[in-house]
N, C-alpha and C positions, 0 to 999 in steps of 0.2 A: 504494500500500500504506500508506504514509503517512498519507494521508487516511481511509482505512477504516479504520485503527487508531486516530483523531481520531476516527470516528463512534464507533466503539465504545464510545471513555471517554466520551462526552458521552451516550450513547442518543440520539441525534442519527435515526443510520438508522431504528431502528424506525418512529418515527413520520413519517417523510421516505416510508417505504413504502409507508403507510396511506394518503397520501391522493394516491400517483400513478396518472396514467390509463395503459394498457395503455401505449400508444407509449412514455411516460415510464419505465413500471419496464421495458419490452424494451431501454430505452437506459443506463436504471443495469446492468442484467445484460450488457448489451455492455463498460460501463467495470470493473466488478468481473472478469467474466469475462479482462480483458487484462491488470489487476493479479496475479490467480492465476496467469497465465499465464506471468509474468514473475518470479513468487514458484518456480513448479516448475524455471523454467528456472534460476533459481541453485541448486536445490538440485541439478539433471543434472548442473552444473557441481563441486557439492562431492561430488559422489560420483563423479566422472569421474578417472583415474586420472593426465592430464596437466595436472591444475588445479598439482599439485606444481612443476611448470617451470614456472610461470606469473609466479610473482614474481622465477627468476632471470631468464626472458626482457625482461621488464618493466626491473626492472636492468639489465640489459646496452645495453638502447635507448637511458634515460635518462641511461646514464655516456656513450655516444657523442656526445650531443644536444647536453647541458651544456656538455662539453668544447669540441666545437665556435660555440655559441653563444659561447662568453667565453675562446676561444683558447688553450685548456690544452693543455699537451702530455699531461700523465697530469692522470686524473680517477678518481677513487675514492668510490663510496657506501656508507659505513657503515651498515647498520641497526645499531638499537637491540636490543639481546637482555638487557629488563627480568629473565627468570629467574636470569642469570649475572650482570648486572650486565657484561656484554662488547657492543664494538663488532665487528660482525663483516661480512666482506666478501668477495665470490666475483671474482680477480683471474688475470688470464691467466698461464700461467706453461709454460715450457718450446719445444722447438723446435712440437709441436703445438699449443698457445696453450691449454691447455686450463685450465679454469679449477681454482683453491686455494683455497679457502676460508681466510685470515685470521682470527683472532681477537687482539683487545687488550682491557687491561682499560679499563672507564670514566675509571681515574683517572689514567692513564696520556696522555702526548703534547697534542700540539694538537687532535687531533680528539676524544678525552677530555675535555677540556677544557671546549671547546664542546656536547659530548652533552646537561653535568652542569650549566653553565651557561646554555645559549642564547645564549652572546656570540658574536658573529662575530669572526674576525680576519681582517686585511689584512694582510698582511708583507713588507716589502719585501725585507728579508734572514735568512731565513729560520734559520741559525747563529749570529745575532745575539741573536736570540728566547731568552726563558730557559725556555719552556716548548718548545720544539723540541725534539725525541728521536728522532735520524736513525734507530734501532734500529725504529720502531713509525710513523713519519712518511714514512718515503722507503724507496723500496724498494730492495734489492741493488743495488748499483755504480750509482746512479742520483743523482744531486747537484743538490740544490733550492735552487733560490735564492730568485724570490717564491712565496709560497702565499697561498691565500686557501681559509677555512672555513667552513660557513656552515650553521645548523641547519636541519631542514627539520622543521617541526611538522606535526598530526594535526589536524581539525578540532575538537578538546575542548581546544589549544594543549599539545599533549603533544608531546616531543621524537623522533620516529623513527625519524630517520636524520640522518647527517654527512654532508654532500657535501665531497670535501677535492681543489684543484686547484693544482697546481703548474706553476712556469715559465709564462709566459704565453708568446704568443708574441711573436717579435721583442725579445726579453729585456728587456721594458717592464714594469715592476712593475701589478700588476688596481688599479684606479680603482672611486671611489665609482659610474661608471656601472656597472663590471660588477658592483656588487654590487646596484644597484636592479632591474638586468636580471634578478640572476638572481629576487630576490624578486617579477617579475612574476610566474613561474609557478610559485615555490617553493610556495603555498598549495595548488595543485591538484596539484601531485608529493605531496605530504605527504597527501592526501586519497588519492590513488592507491593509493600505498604501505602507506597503513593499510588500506584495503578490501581489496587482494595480500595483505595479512599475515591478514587477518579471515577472510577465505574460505582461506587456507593452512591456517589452525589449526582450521577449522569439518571442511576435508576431513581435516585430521590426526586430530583427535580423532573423524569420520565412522567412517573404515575401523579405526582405533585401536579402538574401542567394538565392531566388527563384530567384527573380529579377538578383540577379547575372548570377544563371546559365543558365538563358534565353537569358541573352547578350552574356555570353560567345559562345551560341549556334548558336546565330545568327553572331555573328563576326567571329566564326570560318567556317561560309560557305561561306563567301562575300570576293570576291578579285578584288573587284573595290572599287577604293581608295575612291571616292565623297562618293558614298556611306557607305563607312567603315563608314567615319566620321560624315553623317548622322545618322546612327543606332546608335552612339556613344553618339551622344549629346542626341537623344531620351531616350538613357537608362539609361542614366545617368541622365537624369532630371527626369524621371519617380522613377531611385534606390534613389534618394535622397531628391524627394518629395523639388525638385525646382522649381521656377518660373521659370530659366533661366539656360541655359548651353551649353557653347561653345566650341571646342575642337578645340586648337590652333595645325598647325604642325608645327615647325622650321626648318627654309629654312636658311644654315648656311652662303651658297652663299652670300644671299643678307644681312643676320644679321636682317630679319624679322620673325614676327610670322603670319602665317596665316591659313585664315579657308573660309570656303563655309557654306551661312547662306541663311535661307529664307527671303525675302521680307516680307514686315509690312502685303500684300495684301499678300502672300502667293504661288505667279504665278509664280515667279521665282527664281535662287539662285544664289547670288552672290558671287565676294569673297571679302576678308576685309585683310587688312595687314596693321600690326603694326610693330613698330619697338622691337625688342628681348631684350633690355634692358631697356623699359621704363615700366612703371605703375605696377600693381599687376603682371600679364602677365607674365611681363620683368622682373620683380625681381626671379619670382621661374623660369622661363628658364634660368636665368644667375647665379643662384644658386643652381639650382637643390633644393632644399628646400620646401616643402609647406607652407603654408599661409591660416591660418582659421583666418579669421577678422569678429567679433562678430557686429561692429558698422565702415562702410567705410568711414562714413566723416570726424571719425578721424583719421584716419590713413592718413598720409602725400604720403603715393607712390599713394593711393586713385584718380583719376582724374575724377571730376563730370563730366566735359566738357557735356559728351553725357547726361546725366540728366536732365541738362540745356534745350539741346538742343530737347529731344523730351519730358522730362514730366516726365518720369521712377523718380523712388527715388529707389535704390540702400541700402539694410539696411544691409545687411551679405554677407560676399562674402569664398568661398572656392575655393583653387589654388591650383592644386596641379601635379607633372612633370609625362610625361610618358617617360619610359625606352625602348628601345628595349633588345632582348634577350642578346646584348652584354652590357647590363648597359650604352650605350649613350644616351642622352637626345635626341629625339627626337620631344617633343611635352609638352602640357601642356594643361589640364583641368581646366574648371573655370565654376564653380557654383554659381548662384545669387540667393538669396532671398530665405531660408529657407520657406517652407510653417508658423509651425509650428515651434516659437522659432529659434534660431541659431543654426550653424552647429557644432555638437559636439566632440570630439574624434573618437567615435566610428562611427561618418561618416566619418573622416578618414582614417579611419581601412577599412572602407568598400571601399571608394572610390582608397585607395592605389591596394587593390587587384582588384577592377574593371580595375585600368592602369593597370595592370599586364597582365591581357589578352587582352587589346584593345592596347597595346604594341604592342603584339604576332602578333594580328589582323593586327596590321596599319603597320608592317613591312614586315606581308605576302603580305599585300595589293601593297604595294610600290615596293616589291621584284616585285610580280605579274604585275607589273605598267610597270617597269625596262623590262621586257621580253618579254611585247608586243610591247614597245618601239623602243627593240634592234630587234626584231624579223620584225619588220615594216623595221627596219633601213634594213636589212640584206636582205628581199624581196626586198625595192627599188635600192638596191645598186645589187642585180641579175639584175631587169629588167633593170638597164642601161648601163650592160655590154652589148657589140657590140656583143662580142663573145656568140658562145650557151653554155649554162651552164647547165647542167642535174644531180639533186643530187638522189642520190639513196640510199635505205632500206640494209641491210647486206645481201638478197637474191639475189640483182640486180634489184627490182623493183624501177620504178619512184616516187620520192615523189615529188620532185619540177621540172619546167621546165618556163625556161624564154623563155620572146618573142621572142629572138635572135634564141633560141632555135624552136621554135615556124614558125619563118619565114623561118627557113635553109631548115626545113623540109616542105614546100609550102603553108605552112599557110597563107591567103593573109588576114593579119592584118589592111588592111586597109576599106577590104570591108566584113569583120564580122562584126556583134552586138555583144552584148553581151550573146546572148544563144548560137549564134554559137561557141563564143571563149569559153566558159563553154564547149562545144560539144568536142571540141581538148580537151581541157584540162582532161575530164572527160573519154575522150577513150585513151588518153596516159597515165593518170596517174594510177599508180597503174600494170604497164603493164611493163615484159620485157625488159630491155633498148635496148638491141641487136635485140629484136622482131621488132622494131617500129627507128631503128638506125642501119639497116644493112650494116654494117661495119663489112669485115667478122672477122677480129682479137678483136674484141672489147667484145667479152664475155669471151673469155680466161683471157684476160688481165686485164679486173673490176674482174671476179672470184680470179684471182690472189692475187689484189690489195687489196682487201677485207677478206681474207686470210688469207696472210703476210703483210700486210701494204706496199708491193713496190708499186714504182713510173713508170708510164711507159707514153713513147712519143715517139706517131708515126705519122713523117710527111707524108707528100702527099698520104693519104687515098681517096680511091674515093667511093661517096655517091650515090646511084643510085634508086632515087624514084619517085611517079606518084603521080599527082592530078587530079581527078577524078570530073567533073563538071556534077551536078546529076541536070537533067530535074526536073521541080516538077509535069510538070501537067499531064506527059504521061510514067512516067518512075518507077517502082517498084522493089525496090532492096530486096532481101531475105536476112533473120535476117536483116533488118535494120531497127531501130526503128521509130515511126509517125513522127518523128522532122522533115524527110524528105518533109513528106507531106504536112507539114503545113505551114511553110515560108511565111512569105511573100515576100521577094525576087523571081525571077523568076530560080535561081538556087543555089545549095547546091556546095561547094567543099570539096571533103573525100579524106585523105589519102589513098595513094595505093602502097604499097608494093611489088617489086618483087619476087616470087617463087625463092630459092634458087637454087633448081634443075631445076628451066624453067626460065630464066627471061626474058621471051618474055609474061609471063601469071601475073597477079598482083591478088592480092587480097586486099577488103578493109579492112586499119586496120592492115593487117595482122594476121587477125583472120580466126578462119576454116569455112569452109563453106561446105553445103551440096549438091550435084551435081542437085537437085530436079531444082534449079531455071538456067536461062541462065544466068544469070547475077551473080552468084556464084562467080567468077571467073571474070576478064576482061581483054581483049587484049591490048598489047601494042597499038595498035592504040585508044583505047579508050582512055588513059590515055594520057595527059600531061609529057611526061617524065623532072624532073631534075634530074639535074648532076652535083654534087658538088667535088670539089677537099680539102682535108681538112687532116688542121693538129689536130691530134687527142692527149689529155694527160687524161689522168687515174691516180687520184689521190685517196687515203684512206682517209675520213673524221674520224678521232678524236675525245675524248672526251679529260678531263683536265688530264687526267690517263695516257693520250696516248693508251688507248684501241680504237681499229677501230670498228665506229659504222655507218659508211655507207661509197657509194662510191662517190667522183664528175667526171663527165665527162664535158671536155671542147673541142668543138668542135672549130675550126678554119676556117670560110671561106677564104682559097685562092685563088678564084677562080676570075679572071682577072677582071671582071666589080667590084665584092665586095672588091678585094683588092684596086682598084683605087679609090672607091668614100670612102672609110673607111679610106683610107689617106688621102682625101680631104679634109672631114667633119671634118676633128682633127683640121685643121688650117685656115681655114676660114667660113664666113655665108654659108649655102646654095647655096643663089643665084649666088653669085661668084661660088663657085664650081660649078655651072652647069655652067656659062661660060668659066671657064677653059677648064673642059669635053669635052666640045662644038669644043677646039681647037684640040682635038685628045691628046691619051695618050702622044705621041713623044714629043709634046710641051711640056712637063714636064721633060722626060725623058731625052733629050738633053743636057738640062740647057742652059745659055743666059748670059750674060753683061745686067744688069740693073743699073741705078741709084737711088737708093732708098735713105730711111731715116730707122735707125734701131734703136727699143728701147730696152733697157734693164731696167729691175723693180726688184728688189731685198728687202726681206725682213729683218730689222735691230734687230740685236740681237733673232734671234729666235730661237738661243739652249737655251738661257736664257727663251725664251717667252714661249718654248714648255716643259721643263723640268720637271715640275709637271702636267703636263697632259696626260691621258692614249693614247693609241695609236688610240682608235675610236674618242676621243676628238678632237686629232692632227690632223687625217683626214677631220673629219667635220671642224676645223674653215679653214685647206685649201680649201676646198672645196668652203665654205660660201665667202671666199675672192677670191680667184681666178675667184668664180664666177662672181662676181662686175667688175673687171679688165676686162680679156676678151670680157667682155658689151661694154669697153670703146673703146678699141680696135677696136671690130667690128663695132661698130657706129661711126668711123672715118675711115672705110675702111682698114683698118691695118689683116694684116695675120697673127694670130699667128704660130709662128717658132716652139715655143718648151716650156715644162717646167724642169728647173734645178732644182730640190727641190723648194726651198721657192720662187727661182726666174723664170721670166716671160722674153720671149723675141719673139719680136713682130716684122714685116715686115710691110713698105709702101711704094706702088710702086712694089709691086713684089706679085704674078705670074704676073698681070696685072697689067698695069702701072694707073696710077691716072690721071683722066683729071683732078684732083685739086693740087694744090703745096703738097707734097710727106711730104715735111719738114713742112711747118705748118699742115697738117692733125699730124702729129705725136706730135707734140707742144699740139695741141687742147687734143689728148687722155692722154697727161700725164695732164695736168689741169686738167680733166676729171676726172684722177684716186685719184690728190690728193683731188677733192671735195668731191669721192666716201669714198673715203678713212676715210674723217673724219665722212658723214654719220655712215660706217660701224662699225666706235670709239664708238658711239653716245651711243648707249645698252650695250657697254664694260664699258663704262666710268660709268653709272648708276648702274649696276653688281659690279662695283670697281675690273672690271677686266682687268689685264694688256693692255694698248693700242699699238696698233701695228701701228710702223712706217714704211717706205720705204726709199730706194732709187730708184735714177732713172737716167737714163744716155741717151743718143741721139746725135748719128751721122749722119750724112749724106755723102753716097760717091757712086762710082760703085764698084757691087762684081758683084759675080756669083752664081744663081741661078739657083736651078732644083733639083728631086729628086734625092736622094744618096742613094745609095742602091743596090739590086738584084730585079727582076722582083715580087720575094715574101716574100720580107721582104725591104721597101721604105720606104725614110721618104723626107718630103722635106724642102731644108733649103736655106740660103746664104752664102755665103765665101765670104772674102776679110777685107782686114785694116779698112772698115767702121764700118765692125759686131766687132772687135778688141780695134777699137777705144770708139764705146759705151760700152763698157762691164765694160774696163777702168774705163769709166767716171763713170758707177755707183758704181765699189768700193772706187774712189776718194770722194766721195759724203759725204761719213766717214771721211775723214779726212778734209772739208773743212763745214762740219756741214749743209750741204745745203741738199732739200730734190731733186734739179730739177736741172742735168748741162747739157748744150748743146754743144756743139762743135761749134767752129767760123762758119763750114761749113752749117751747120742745123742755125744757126743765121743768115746767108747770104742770107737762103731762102725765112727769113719772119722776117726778121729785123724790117719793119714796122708795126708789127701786135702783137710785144710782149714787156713788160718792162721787161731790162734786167740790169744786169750791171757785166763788163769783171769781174772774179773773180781772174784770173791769166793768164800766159803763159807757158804752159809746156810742156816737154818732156817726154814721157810716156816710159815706164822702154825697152829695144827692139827697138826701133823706133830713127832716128837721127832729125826726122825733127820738129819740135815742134809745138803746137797749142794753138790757144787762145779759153779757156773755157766762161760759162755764168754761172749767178747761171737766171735762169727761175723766175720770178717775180709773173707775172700775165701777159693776154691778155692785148690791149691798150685799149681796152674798158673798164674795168675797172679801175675809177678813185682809184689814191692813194691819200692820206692823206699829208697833208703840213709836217708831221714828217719823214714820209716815203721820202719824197722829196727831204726834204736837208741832209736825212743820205745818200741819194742816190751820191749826189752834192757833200756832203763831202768826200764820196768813192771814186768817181770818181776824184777828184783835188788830193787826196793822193796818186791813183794809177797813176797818171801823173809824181807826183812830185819824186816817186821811181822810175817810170820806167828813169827817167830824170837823176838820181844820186843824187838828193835833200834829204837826208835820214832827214835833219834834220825839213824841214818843212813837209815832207812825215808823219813823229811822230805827229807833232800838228794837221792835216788834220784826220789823222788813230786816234788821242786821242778825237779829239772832237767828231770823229762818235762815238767813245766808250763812249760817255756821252748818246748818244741818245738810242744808243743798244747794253748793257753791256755784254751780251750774244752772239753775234755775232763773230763766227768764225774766216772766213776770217781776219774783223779786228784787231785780237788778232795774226793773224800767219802776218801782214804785218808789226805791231809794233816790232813782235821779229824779224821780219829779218832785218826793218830799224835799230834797235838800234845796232842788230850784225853786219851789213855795215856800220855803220857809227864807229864804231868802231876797223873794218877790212874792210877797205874799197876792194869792188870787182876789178879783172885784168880790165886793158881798155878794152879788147874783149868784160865783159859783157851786155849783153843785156836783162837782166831782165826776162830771162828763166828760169825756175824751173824747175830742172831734178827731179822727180820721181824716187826713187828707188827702189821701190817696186810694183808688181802689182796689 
C-alpha cells in the first residue's frame, strides 16, 4: 500500500502501465489486487466489534512477557492518555482478578516522571528516591524496594506508554543488562502499541460516527417532543457507551431544568424538575459551558443526595449545553458513568456534535409542539364562536367548518353521534362553499375576495334549505352510501338543497343525481324547509407576506328566535334565560324601573400586567379570568351586563327580580371573586408571574332596564345614577387602596350580614349630593382577629373624632391604627387631611364631605 501510494505522488504508475505487456500488467493486478486486499481486511477489522479488547489483550501479554523476561514480581504498562494528560493502566484487582483501570496524572510519581521526560530510572531503593510516591507507584499493602522505568516510544519517537517493574527477583536490584534487554524489543512494543491504539480510535470514532448518523436519522423524522427526548437519551447513552443519560430541556419561565424519565420498573415515565442553577445540570445551563468530571465526589457543585438515596455510586459525569439553531441554550445533556475508563475529549467532540443535531431535533420538535398547540387553540376558539364560520382553500373549497356552522345549516347537533357528525363533516368538507351555502351573491364575492384580497359584507341575506329525515328500514336513496342503512337510530337526517332553477325540487347534498331512482330528487314536501335571515362577510385569509391563501366566510344568524336567545345567553345562566323567554320578547324590549344592586370589577394596572405579552397570551389569561368571575356572578344570581376591556359589570335584580336581598346577593359574589381571585394568583405566584389585582365597586338604587338597540342588533343593559354611582366606586378603589367599596345604599341592604367600616363621605365628580362609602371587610360569619378588631375601633373613634372637628385627637386615633397597619391607605389620607385642618382649619359649613374631583 505503501508503495502504491509512492506511485501515486510520483505519477510513477501511469506511465509504468502504458508500456506493460499483458503477463506484466496481469502480475501488477495480482500485487495491487493483495494490497487492497489487505487495505479491506483492516478496515473488517475496524468495524468488527472485538477490535475494542484488542489492545487490552495485547497489554495483558506484554505485562506477562516483560515481567518474566527481566524477573519482576509486578509489572505494570502505562499508556499514554495525551487528551487528559493521564497515565493510565488496566491492573488485576480483587479475589476474581478482574481487571481496574488506574489513572494518575503525568506529573505525578516515577512513572510521570518518565512519561514527561523519557529518562529511565534504575532504583535501587526505591523510598530513598525523592521522586517515589508509594500512593501512585506501589500498589495497596505491596512494598517496593528496587524498580526500574522505562519509556517505550512510537515510531515518530513519541512517548506511549511506561513500562514500571518492581522487586526483581531474588531481591537483587535490575542491572544495566536488564535495561538493554529490555530496549531490544522496547522499539517494536512501542510500534505495536501505537498501531493497538491507531486502529482502537479508527474503530472508536468508526461506530462513534455510525452511531451519530443513526440518531441524527432518527431525530430528524420525530416531531413529538416526549419522544425527541426519549431517542435522545437512548442514543446518546448507547454513542457514549454510558450507564446513564438524561437530556434536560430548560423551561426559562419557571428557571427549571426538566426531563421525562422511565420508572426503576420501566411501566411508566415520569417527569423530574430541577432547579436551572443548581448542581452539575445548573452550572452548564447557567453557563453554557461543559463539564467533563473525571471523579464527582470531588467536585463541590457534585450533589450525592440521590446516591444516598437509592445505592447508585456516580464515578464520571459528562455535561454538556444544547443550542438551538439561533445559538440559545435550550437544554443540556448529562452523561453518567463511562463504561470503560472516563469520559474523554474526544467524547466531547463527539457529544458537542450529537447537541448539534438533537438541537435541530428538539426545536423542530417544540416548533412542531407550538403548532399543534396553537392549531388546537385556533379549532376551539372556531367551535365556540356563536357565529358560523367556514374557512376555505384558494378555489372556494371547504377546509374547516364549525358547529355554529354546522347547526345554521340543520344539523341537529344534538341528536348525532359521532359517525353521523363525521357524515356532515365529511360531505361538506372539501365541497363548494356556494354549493352546500346557497346564498346566491356568495360565490362572486369569496371568488372576489380570494383574488384581490377585498372585504365584503352583506347584510340580510336569506338562506333557504331542507332536512331530509331518511327512514332506515323501508327507504332506499340512490348514490347514497350503506351508513344509511345501518344506524342504529331509527332515522338519518341529510342535507337538502334547493335547485336553483326549481326551488320547489331539493337535492341531497346538493350533489347530481341520476333520474334512474325516484328519490333522485325530492319534493318540497319531503323536506323540512329552513329559513334563515343572515348577515353575510367575506373575508381573505393571509399568510405573514400578506399573500391571500384562502377564504373565511362568517355567517350571521339574524333571524328573531336566534337573535333573542344569542342575546340572552351573553348575560345570564340558561335557566334564567328560559324564564325570561318564557315572559315574551316585549318584556325585554320595553325596558322597566327596577331596583337593583350593580357591580362593577375592574382590573388594576393591566397595561403594565399585559405589556410583555403576545396578543394570544393576552387573550387566554382574559379569558382564564373572566372565566372564574362570571362563575361568581352567576352563582349568586347576578346578570352579566357587559364586558369593558379588563373590566366586568354585573346586574342583580334585573331582568328578574331576586326573591333574595339584591344587595347582599351582590356583596356574596364580590367575596366570591376576591377568594377566586387569589385561587387564580395561586399558579401565577409559583410561575413568578405577575399577580393580578382588582377593583370592585357596588351600588344599589333604581335604573332602567331592557334591551337597547334595533330588533337586529340588541344588547341588554341598565341606566340610571346606580350603574354611575358603582362604576365611580370602582375607580375610587385606586385611590383609597381598598380592593371592595360599597355604597351606604348597598350597606343599608345587608348591614347585618357584613364587616365593614365607613371609609369616607363623598361627593363624586357631576353629582351634588354626596354618599357615604365602605371598604367590604368580610361576611359576619367570619370571625376577625383581636388585631383586626381594635384597628377597626381605632378607625372608627378617629373617623368620629374628624368628622366632629377634633383634628387633633382624630391624628392620635388615625396614628395608632398606623402602628397596627402601616400600609393602610385610608389611614395615611385621614392623617394628611387632619394635620392640613388642623392647621387650616375648614369654613363652619363643613361637614366632613370629600369632593372628588376626578372621575
Amino acid at each position: 500500500m505503501t508503495q502504491l501510494t509512492q506511485l501515486n505522488r510520483t505519477s510513477v504508475l501511469t506511465h509504468r502501465v502504458k508500456d506493460l505487456s499483458l503477463p506484466e500488467f496481469i502480475c501488477l493486478l495480482d500485487f495491487i489486487t493483495a494490497e487492497f486486499q489487505q487495505f479491506l481486511r483492516a478496515l473488517e477489522m475496524i468495524n468488527h466489534e472485538a477490535l475494542e479488547t484488542m489492545l487490552e489483550q495485547v497489554m495483558e501479554a506484554f505485562t506477562l512477557k516483560i515481567g518474566q523476561l527481566l524477573q519482576a514480581e509486578r509489572t505494570t504498562i502505562f499508556l499514554v492518555d495525551g487528551d487528559k494528560d493521564q497515565l493510565w493502566a488496566k491492573i488485576p484487582s480483587g479475589e476474581d482478578n478482574a481487571a481496574k483501570e488506574v489513572r494518575i496524572p503525568l506529573n505525578v510519581g516515577l512513572a510521570g516522571h518518565v512519561a514527561t521526560t523519557g529518562e529511565s530510572l534504575n532504583i535501587t531503593e526505591a523510598y530513598n528516591h525523592p521522586l517515589f510516591n508509594p500512593e501512585v507507584d506501589e500498589s495497596p499493602g505491596y512494598h517496593t524496594n528496587s524498580l526500574l522505568c522505562m519509556p517505550i516510544v512510537s515510531s515518530n519517537k513519541k512517548i506511549v506508554a511506561v513500562v514500571q517493574l518492581l522487586n526483581k527477583a531474588g531481591g537483587v536490584p535490575f542491572d544495566e543488562e536488564d535495561e538493554q534487554r529490555f530496549r531490544d524489543f522496547a522499539a517494536s512494543i512501542g510500534i505495536i502499541l501505537e498501531t493497538c491504539q491507531s486502529f482502537y480510535m479508527a474503530a472508536r470514532n468508526q461506530r462513534g460516527a455510525a452511531a451519530l448518523l443513526k440518531a441524527t436519522q432518527y431525530l430528524g423524522q420525530s416531531l413529538d417532543l416526549e419522544a425527541t427526548l426519549r431517542l435522545v437519551m437512548d442514543q446518546a447513552r448507547e454513542l457514549m457507551q454510558a450507564d446513564r443519560s438524561t437530556l434536560f430541556m430548560l423551561s426559562k419561565d419557571d428557571g427549571e431544568l426538566w426531563s421525562k424519565v422511565t420508572t426503576a420498573d420501566g411501566k411508566e415515565i415520569v417527569e423530574i424538575r430541577i432547579s436551572a442553577n443548581r448542581g452539575i445540570a445548573g452550572y452548564v445551563a447557567s453557563t453554557g459551558q461543559p463539564l467533563n468530571i473525571a471523579d464527582a465526589y470531588k467536585d463541590p457543585r457534585f450533589d450525592p443526595t440521590t446516591d444516598k438515596k437509592t445505592g447508585y455510586v456516580t464515578r464520571n459525569i459528562l455535561c454538556m449545553p444544547v443550542f438551538n439553531s439561533g445559538g440559545e441554550l435550550i437544554g443540556v445533556t448529562q452523561l453518567i458513568n463511562k463504561n470503560q475508563g472516563s469520559f474523554t475529549t474526544s467524547d466531547e467532540e463527539f457529544m458537542r456534535a450529537f447537541n448539534i443535531q438533537a438541537g435541530i431535533a428538539l426545536e423542530n420538535a417544540k416548533l412542531f409542539e407550538n403548532v399543534l398547540i396553537e392549531k388546537q387553540y385556533q379549532k376551539d376558539i372556531l367551535q365556540s364562536l356563536s357565529d358560523a364560520v367556514i374557512s376555505t382553500d384558494m378555489q372556494g373549497r371547504i377546509v374547516t367548518i364549525n358547529d355554529a356552522a354546522l347547526g345554521l345549516l340543520g344539523c341537529p347537533l344534538q341528536q348525532l353521534d359521532n359517525r353521523n357528525r363525521q357524515l356532515w363533516e365529511e360531505k361538506l368538507t372539501n365541497r363548494y362553499v356556494w354549493d352546500v351555502v346557497p346564498i346566491e351573491p356568495l360565490q362572486f364575492r369569496l371568488q372576489d375576495s380570494l383574488t384581490t384580497g377585498a372585504k365584503h359584507y352583506l347584510p340580510e341575506q336569506n338562506l333557504m334549505v331542507g332536512l331530509f329525515q331518511c327512514p332506515l328500514e323501508d327507504i332506499e336513496i340512490p348514490n347514497t352510501p350503506p351508513y344509511c342503512q345501518s344506524h342504529d337510530d331509527t332515522h338519518l337526517y341529510l342535507l337538502a338543497i334547493p335547485k336553483s332553477n326549481d326551488p320547489k325540487t331539493y337535492s341531497l347534498w346538493n350533489e347530481a343525481h341520476d333520474n334512474s331512482g325516484s328519490l333522485g330528487y325530492l319534493s318540497k314536501q319531503q323536506v323540512q324547509p329552513i329559513e334563515r335571515s343572515i348577515n353575510l362577510t367575506v373575508n381573505p385569509l393571509t399568510n405573514p407576506q400578506g399573500m391571500v391563501r384562502g377564504g373565511l366566510v362568517v355567517l350571521e344568524d339574524i333571524s328573531r328566535e336566534k337573535r333573542l336567545k344569542t342575546t340572552m345567553y351573553r348575560y345570564m345562566t340558561p335557566e334564567v334565560a328560559d324564564e325570561v323567554l318564557a315572559l315574551g320578547e316585549d318584556a325585554l324590549m320595553q325596558g322597566s324601573k327596577k331596583d337593583v344592586t350593580i357591580l362593577f370589577s375592574d382590573i388594576r394596572g393591566y397595561t403594565t400586567l399585559t405589556e410583555n405579552l403576545g396578543a394570544s397570551e393576552v387573550v387566554s389569561l382574559l379569558n382564564k379570568y373572566f372565566e372564574t368571575m362570571v362563575e361568581s356572578v352567576f352563582e349568586h344570581k347576578g346578570t352579566l351586563d357587559k364586558f369593558i376591556g379588563d373590566a366586568l359589570m354585573a346586574v342583580f335584580g334585573a331582568p328578574l327580580a331576586l326573591k333574595e336581598n339584591h344587595g347582599w346577593m351582590a356583596v356574596q359574589s364580590a367575596l366570591d371573586m376576591r377568594w377566586r381571585l387569589a385561587k387564580f394568583n395561586e399558579p401565577r405566584m409559583r410561575n413568578r408571574q405577575p399577580l393580578i389585582h382588582i377593583g370592585i365597586g357596588i351600588s344599589s338604587g333604581e335604573v332602567v332596564s331592557g334591551n337597547i338597540g334595533s330588533h337586529k342588533r340588541m344588547d341588554y343593559t341598565v341606566i340610571g345614577d346606580g350603574v354611575n354611582l358603582s362604576a365611580r366606586l370602582e375607580s375610587i378603589t385606586k385611590e383609597y387602596g381598598c380592593d371592595i367599596i360599597i355604597s351606604e345604599y348597598t350597606y343599608n341592604l345587608c348591614r347585618h350580614n357584613v364587616w365593614v367600616r365607613e371609609l369616607d363621605k363623598i361627593r363624586v365628580k357631576g353629582k351634588n349630593q354626596a354618599v357615604s362609602i365602605y371598604h367590604l371587610i368580610q361576611d359576619i360569619d367570619t370571625p376577625l382577629n383581636d388585631k383586626t378588631h381594635k384597628f377597626l375601633d381605632l378607625y372608627a373613634k378617629g373617623r368620629q373624632a374628624y368628622i366632629s372637628r377634633d383634628f387633633s385627637k382624630a391624628i392620635i386615633y388615625f396614628e395608632q391604627a398606623y402602628q397596627l397597619e402601616p400600609n393602610d391607605k385610608p389611614v395615611l389620607i385621614h392623617i394628611e387631611r387632619a394635620k392640613h385642618y388642623q392647621n387650616n382649619p375648614p369654613p363652619d359649613y363643613w361637614d366632613g364631605v370629600h369632593t372628588m374631583t376626578r372621575k
